[in-house]
Phi, psi and omega in degrees: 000156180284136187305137154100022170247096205247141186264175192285345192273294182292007140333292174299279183331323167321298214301332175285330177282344190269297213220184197256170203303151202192142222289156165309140200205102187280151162087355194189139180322157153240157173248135164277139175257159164321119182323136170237154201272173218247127148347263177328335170308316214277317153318323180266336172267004168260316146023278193280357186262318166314321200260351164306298201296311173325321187287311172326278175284342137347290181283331146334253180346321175296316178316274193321316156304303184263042166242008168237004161286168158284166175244150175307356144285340159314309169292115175319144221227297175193069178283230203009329203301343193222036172264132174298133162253151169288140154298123175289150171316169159316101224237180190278111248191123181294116134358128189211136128347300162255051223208074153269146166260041186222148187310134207270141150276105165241167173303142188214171223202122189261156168289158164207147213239112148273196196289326166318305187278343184281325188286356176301321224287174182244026186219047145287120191239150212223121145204207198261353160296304143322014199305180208281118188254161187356325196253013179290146149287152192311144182295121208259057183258155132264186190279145173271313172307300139023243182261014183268357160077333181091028160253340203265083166324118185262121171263022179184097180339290157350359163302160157172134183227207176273190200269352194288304194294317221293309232293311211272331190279326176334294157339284200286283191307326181276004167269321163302201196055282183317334183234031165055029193259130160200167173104001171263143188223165180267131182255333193199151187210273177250111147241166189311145149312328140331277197300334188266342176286314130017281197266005165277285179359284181324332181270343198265324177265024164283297197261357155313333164316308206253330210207157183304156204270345175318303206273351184271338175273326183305333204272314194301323183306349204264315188273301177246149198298149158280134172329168179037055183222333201276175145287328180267021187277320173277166180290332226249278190307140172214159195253151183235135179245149153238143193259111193291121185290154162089298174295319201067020156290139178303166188243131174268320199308157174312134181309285162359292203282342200229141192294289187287008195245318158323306182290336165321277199315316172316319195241001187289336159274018186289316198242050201039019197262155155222157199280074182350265187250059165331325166241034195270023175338291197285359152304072239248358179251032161214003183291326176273344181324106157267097196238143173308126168219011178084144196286327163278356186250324169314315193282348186272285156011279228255322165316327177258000160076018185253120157266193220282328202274333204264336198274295189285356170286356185250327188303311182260046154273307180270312183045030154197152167215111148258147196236083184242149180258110183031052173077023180233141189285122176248299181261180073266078236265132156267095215214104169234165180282162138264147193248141202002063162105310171244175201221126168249136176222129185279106188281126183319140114356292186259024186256183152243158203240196177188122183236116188196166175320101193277322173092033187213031190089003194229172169225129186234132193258119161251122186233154207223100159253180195309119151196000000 
């Protein structure tokens, strides 16, 4: 062969005495190209730059949320108890027949109700003017799944409210049962200051996506309640659902609008529930809202046509409400201020009572007699 002309078999043989071993590449040098980092790698670091940022607006957002709370020094520790409360306006009160506002005569008996047992009571009411205050005990729950016996439908083993509300939702489904009603279920039940600071976060990174994280935290406060603001911060609420069979989706339409939802509204104070916010439709975390308040402050309710702010703006105005069927005594609603701490009311004899806090100063007795 001609000088400086080399065949491929010698070629090779240079290249190996000359540089260090190096994968075979005919015809041509080979380059090593630069390590690229291994999938999973790659994987992990978006990984963690996603959930910094997550993390990132998450605390944004708490903050500000709770620079739009009360602060906790605000909350009354058992402010109302010995406070004048003002009177509310008047509110608009259906006519009823079997509805007086004057004491029955009977034998009576006096009572006397302290602070403890009063803040116990179900017919309290919680928003931010009201918040839930300090010294209440803790919400007394039980598995909804449970003690609901396997008549009370559940969409998450994991519910719990008292024993009181499931005793009564019992009641109810199984009479929808009994009258070929199905697909309604408990969607929700007691929760934690957590958990409902929790299920806000989630709407504030829903509409953040959209919208400035200011006005995205202004909307959730608006759809969901701030801890200690809520009904479901108590034993007594649960949210009812109808469920689209076979998918296990919620059904959105309006309760109205629907066979079972009808039958809800209907018959749900039968068994002591009213209907949270009745004009919260377009809500979907207060449209299902359902709270336990005992069958005599539900049926005074639906007799009068009243929700909870309204029902007690009449209580401490009238401060007796009785409820008789033709002149047989069924109900009796009780309403006074407290004075340091108890509240005495003279209670029927033959009734059985109930007692608790409205949390705006007054103490209210619902007595139910036999019959």
């Amino acid at each position: 062969m001609r000088e400086g002309i080399l065949t491929e078999r010698e070629w090779l043989r240079q290249v190996w005495r000359v540089s260090k071993r190096r994968p075979p590449c005919w015809g041509a040098q080979y380059v090593t190209p630069p390590p690229q980092p291994k999938l999973h790698q790659r994987r992990k670091y978006r990984q963690w730059l996603v959930l910094s940022l997550a993390l990132g607006v998450m605390g944004l957002a708490w903050y500000i949320i709770s620079r739009c709370q009360i602060p906790p020094s605000d909350f009354p520790i058992m402010p109302a108890l010995s406070q004048t409360v003002e009177r509310p306006q008047k509110s608009t009160v259906r006519i009823n027949s079997a509805v007086s506002y004057s004491y029955p005569q009977l034998p009576v008996k006096e009572v006397t109700f302290p602070r403890e047992e009063l803040l116990r009571g179900n017919i309290m009411l919680l928003n931010r003017e009201y918040p839930l205050p300090h010294d209440v005990p803790g919400a007394n729950t039980v598995s909804i799944a449970t003690f609901g016996k396997g008549i009370v439908p559940v969409h998450n083993l994991d519910l719990k409210s008292g024993r009181q509300t499931i005793d009564a939702l019992y009641q109810f489904f199984l009479f929808a049962r009994q009258k070929g009603i199905e697909g309604l279920g408990i969607s929700r039940g007691t929760l934690s200051e957590v958990e409902q600071r929790e299920l806000q976060l989630e709407r504030v990174k829903v509409y953040a996506a959209s919208m400035s994280l200011q006005e995205a935290v202004e909307k959730a406060r608006q759809e969901v309640d701030d801890p200690r603001t809520s009904d479901y911060q108590q034993q007594y609420t649960v949210e009812i659902r109808l469920y689209t069979p076979w998918e296990g989706a919620a059904d959105q339409r309006p309760l109205a609008l629907t066979e079972q939802g009808r039958f809800l509204l209907t018959n749900a104070w039968r068994y002591g529930f009213i209907r949270r916010f009745p004009n919260e439709n377009n809500n979907p975390y207060k449209a299902y809202q359902f709270r336990y308040v005992g069958v005599a402050h539900s049926t005074a309710m639906t007799y009068l046509d009243l929700e909870l702010e309204a029902y007690l703006e009449l209580l401490h105005e009238k401060q007796v409400i009785f409820i008789h069927d033709k002149g047989t005594p069924k109900y009796l609603i009780l309403c006074l201020p407290v004075t340091d701490g108890y509240a005495s009311f003279p209670v029927p004899e033959n009734a059985s009572y109930e007692a608790g806090y409205d949390n705006m100063g007054y103490a209210v007795v619902a007595c139910t007699f036999a019959s």
